[in-house]
N, C-alpha and C positions, 0 to 999 in steps of 0.2 A: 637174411630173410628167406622164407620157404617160396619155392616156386607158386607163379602165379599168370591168371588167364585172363586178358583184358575182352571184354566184350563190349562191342560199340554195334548200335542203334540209330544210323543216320538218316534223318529228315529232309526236306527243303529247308530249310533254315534254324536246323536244330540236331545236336548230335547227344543220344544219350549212351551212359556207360558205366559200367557195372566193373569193378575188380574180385574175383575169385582168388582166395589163397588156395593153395592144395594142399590139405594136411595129409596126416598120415594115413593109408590106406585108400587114398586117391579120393578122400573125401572134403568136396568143394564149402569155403565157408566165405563168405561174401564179407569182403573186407571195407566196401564203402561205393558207394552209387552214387551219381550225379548228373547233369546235361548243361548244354551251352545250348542257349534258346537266341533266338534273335538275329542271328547270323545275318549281316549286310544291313542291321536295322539297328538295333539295339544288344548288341552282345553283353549276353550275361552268363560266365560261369558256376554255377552250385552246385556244390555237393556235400553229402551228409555221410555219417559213420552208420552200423548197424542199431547204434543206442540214438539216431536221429540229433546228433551235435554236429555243427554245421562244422565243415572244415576248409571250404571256401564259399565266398560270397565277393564275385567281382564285377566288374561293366567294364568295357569299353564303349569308344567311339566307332561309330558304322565303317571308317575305314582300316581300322585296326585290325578287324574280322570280316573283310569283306562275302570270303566264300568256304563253304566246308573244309576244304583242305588246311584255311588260316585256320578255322578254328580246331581243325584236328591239331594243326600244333600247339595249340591254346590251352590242349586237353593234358598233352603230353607233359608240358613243361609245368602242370598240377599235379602228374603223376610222378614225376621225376623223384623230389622229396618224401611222395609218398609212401615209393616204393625202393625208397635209398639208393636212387639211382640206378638201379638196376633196372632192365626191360624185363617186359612178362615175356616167356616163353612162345606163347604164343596170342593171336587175337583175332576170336573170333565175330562173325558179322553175319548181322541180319539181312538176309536177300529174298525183299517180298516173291520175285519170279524163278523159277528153275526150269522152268518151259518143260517139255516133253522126256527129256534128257537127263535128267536128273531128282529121282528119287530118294536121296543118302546124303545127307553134309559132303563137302567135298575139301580136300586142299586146294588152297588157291593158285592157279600159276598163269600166266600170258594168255595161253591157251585157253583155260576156264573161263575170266575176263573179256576174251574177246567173246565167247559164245554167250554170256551171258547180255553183255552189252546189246548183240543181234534181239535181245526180247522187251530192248526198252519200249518199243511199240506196245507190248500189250501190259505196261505196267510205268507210264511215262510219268506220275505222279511218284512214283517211289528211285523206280528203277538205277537212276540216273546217280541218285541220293546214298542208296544203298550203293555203289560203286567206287562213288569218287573219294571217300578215306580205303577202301580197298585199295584205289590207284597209288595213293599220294604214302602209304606204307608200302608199295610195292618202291615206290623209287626213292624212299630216304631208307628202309631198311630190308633189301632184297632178300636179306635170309631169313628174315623173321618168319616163323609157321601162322599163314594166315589160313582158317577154315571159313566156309561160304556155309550157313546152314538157311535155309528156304522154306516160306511159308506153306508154297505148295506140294512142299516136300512128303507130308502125311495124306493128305488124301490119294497118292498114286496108289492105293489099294483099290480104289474106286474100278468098280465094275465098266465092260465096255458101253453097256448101256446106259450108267449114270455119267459117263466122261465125252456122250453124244450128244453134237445138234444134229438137228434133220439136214443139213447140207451136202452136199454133193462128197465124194469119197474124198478125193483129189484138199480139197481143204483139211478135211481132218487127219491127211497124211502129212500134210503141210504144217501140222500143230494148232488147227484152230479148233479148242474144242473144251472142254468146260475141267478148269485145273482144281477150282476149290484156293481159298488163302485162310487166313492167321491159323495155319496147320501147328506150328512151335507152341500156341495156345491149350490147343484142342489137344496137343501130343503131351503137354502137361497135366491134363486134368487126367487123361487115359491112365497116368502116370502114378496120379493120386488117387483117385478111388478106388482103389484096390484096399489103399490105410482110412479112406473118410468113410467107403460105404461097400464095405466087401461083400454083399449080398447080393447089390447089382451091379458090381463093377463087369460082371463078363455081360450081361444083362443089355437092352436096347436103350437107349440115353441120347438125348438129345441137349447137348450144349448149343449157349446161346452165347458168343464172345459180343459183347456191348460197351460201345467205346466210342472216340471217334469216329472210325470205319470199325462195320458192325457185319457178322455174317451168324450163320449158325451150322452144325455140322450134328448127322447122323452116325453113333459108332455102335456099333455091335461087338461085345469082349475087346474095348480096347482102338477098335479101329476102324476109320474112316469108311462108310458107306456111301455117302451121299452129304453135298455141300450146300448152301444156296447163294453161295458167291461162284463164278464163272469162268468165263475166257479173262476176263478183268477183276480188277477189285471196284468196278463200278456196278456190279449184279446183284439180286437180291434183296438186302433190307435196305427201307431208306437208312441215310448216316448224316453225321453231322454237316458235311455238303456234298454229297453224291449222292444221287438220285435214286440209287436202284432198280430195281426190276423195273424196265421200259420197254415199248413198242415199240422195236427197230422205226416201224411207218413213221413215230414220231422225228426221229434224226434225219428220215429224206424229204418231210415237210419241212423240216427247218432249212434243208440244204436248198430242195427245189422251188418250195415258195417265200420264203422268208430272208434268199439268197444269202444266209449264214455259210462262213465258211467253217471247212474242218475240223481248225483250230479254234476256233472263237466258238464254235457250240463241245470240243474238249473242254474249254476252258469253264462253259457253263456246268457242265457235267459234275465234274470233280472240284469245281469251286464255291458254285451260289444256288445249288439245288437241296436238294435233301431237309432235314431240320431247318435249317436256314433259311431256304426257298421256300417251305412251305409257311413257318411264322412269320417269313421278313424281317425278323427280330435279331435273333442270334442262332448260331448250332450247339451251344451249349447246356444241356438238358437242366444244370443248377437255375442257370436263369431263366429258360420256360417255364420252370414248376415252380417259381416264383413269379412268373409275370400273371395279372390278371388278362390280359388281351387274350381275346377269342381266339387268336391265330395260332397261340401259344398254345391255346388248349388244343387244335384244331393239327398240330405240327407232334402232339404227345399221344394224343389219339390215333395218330395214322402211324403212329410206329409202332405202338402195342398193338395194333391192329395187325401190321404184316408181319411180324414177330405171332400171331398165334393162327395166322394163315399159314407160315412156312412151316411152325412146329407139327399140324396135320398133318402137309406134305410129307415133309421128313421122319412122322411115324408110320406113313404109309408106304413107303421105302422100305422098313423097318419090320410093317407089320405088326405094328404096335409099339409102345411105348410103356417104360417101367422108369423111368428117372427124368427126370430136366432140371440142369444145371447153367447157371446165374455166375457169370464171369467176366472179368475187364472194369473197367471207370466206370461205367453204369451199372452194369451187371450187378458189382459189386457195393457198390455203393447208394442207390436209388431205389429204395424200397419202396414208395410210390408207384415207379412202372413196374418192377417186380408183379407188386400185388395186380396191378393190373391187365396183366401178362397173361397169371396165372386166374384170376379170375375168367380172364377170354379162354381160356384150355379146361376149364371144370371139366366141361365134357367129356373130355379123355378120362379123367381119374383124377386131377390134381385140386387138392383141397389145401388152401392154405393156412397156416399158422399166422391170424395178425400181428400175436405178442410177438411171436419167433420172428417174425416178418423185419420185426419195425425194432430189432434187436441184433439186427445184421447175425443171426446164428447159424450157423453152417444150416442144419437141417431146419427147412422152413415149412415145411406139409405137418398134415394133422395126423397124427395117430389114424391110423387106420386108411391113409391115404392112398389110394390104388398107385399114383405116381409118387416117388419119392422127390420132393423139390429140394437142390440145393444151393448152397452159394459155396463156391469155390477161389477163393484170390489164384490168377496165373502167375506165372515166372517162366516169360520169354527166354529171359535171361538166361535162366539157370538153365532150361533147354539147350541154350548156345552153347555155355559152358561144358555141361556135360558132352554134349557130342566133341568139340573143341576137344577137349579132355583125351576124348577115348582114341581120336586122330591124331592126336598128338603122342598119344601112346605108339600106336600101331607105326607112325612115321618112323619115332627112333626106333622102334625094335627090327623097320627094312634096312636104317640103316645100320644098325650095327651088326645085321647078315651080309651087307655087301662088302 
């Protein structure tokens, strides 16, 4: 079988993963995708072929798969027959943080892990998650090439002034200060418009990544300007339960009158705020735009609302605006807030196409559109892969100089 790059995606209680073959000319072709959901709850293995034929469908018992690491072996021993018992080459992984330090995919080793781990503070909802199949391949197969590629990895182009809070120096020497995330995203689409919309691909553009956790990002030819995600992935637009853009004063009302501690308004933060908190209902956008309840409406409204608050912001960063781009689970899939997105933004230029709209087509603005609107599907993934790839390259070719 031809060499191949496994790429894993790990959760709080979910690990997802993609197999790359490498054909010839170092060109990656996606051999089969799947995730283990449930981890410590309900473990379930799936995964499907590129023609969407399923090639596993299994469960266990919550103690079978207690913790990511069970279930990374869970993963393995699906991959095993897959890939004729052979191991990939290498396996690369998603690591929401890179802190200050780290601008570039990296090879993984003791060293990298341990500095990595130092950032689980400003990314305690991921952090931890993204590590721990790092760990657990570091010690059943120490040789294996494992690459770290980071979400905050694309925005470190960001000017000193969009990478500032107003705080005192000594903090922002210390690394507290505004990283930007789903960079692997935003570094995809940079990646694609050049083949979807070469007219404005060097052009000012404004993508809106819409998902679970939801951000948006300012690029100019390609590259990161200006983010509206932060020090955390808790900043910015509301998500499916984190809260976003907030009044610090609110977190020392909770601490100092409400004698909430730390942890437990953490816990509110990144778990029952956002979509969620605002309906009471669900964070799932399928079933607010389905539910009649006010709150529903009242939870859908307040996101196309700060979604065409930030997309201002971030043409004004810009200096204007010539594209905005529709990408991730919602992005891509919810023509509803789409439309209603883009109706909040007329005023910039963006005129939309109902039929194109409501027809999921790449290009969704009307003839004559001053902004060009589109919908773009990402590939995390294949981000992973490719840098994975090209580390992997450059790896053997130090060794076979030494």
């Amino acid at each position: 079988m031809t060499e191949s790059i496994l790429v894993i995606n790990a959760g709080s209680s979910s690990i997802k993963f993609q197999l790359f073959a490498i054909e010839s000319g170092d060109r990656l072709e996606r051999r089969f995708k799947g995730q283990i959901e449930g981890v410590g709850t309900r473990p379930r293995l799936f995964a499907v072929n590129p023609n969407r034929e399923i090639l596993s469908d299994v469960t266990w018992s919550a103690p079978d798969v207690p913790d990511v690491p069970a279930a990374l072996e869970k993963v393995v021993e699906f991959l095993r027959p897959q890939i004729g018992g052979r191991l990939p080459c290498a396996v690369g992984h998603r690591v929401v943080h890179g802190g200050p330090m780290y601008s570039d995919p990296v090879v993984i080793n003791a060293r990298v892990v341990a500095q990595l781990e130092r950032l689980v503070p400003m990314a305690p909802l991921h952090q931890p998650n993204n590590l721990a199949p790092i760990r657990a391949v570091l010690e059943r197969r120490p040789h294996l090439l494992q690459v770290a590629c980071f979400d905050t990895a694309f925005h470190r182009s960001h000017s000193e002034l969009a990478d500032r809070f107003a705080l005192p120096e000594q903090l922002y020497a210390e690394g507290v200060r505004r990283y930007g995330f789903h960079g692997l995203s935003y570094e995809y689409i940079a990646m694609r418009l050049p083949s979807v919309a070469p007219d404005i691909a060097q052009g000012r553009v404004v993508t809106a990544h819409l998902g679970s956790g939801a951000s948006m990002c300012a690029m100019i030819d390609g590259r990161s300007v200006e983010s509206t995600m932060g020090f955390t992935a808790l900043d910015g637009l509301p998500m499916g339960t984190r809260c976003g853009q907030l009044d610090p004063g609110v977190i020392l009302y909770l601490m100092m009158e409400k004698g909430q501690s730390a942890k437990a308004i953490e816990h509110m933060l990144y778990h029952d705020c956002g979509l969620k908190g605002l309906s009471g209902i669900s964070n799932d956008v399928r079933e607010l735009l389905s539910s009649q309840d006010p709150r529903a409406k009242l939870a859908l409204d307040y996101f196309c609302y700060r979604i065409a608050l930030a997309t201002g912001s971030l043409a004004a960063a810009m200096g204007g605006i010539d594209a905005f781009v529709f990408t991730a689970g919602i992005g891509e899939n919810a023509p509803a807030i789409r439309e209603a997105v883009l109706r909040r933004i007329a005023w910039l230029g963006a005129e939309i196409s109902v039929q194109a709209n409501k027809k999921n087509e790449t290009c969704i603005s009307r003839k004559g559109s001053k902004v060009t609107c589109l919908v773009i599907p990402t590939n995390e993934e294949l981000m992973i892969a490719t840098h994975t790839l090209r580390l992997m390259r450059a790896h053997a070719l130090q060794e076979k100089r030494a």
